[in-house]
C-alpha positions as a Markdown table, in Angstrom:
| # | Residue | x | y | z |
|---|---|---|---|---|
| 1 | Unk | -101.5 | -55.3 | -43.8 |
| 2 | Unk | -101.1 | -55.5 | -47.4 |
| 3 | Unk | -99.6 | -52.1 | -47.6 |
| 4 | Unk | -97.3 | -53.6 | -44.9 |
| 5 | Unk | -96.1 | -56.0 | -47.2 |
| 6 | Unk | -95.3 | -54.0 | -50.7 |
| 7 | Unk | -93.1 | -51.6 | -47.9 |
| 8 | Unk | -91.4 | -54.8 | -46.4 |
| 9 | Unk | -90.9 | -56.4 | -50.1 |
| 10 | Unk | -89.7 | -52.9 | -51.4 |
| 11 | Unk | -86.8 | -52.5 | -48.4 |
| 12 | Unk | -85.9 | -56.2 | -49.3 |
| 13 | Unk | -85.6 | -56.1 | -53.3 |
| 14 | Unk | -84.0 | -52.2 | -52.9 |
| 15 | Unk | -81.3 | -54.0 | -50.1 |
| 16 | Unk | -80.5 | -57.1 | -52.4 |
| 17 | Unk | -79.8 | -55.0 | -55.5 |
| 18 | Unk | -77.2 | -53.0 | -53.3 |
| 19 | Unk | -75.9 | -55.8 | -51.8 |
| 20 | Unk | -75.3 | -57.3 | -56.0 |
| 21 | Unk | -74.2 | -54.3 | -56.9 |
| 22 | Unk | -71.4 | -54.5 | -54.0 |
| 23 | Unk | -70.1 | -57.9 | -55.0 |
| 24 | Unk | -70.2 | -56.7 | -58.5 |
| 25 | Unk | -67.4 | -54.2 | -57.6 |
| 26 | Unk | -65.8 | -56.7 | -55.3 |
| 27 | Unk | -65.4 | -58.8 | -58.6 |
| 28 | Unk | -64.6 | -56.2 | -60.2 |
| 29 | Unk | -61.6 | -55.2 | -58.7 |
| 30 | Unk | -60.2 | -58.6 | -57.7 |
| 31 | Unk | -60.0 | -59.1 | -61.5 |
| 32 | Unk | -58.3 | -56.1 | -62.0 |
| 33 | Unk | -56.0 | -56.7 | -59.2 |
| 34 | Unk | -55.5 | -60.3 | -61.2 |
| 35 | Unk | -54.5 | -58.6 | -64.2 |
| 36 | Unk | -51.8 | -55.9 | -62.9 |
| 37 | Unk | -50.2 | -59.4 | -60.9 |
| 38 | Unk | -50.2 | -61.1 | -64.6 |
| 39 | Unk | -49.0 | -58.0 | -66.3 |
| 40 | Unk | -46.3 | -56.8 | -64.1 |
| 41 | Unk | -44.9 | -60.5 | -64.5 |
């Protein structure tokens, strides 16, 4: 059972730091996108 539970707590913490990583990129970009609207003013 306890074995059950590192697996389960492994999947979990592996998922969320992909998941952090994705809006990281999302943020990312949007900024960028932000910055070519500004600068092609």
């Amino acid at each position: 059972m306890r074995v059950l539970s590192l697996i389960i707590c492994a999947c979990v913490f592996l998922g969320a730091c992909e998941t952090i990583k994705g809006v990281g990129r999302d943020i990312e970009n949007a900024g960028e996108a932000l910055d070519d609207a500004v600068d092609s003013d």
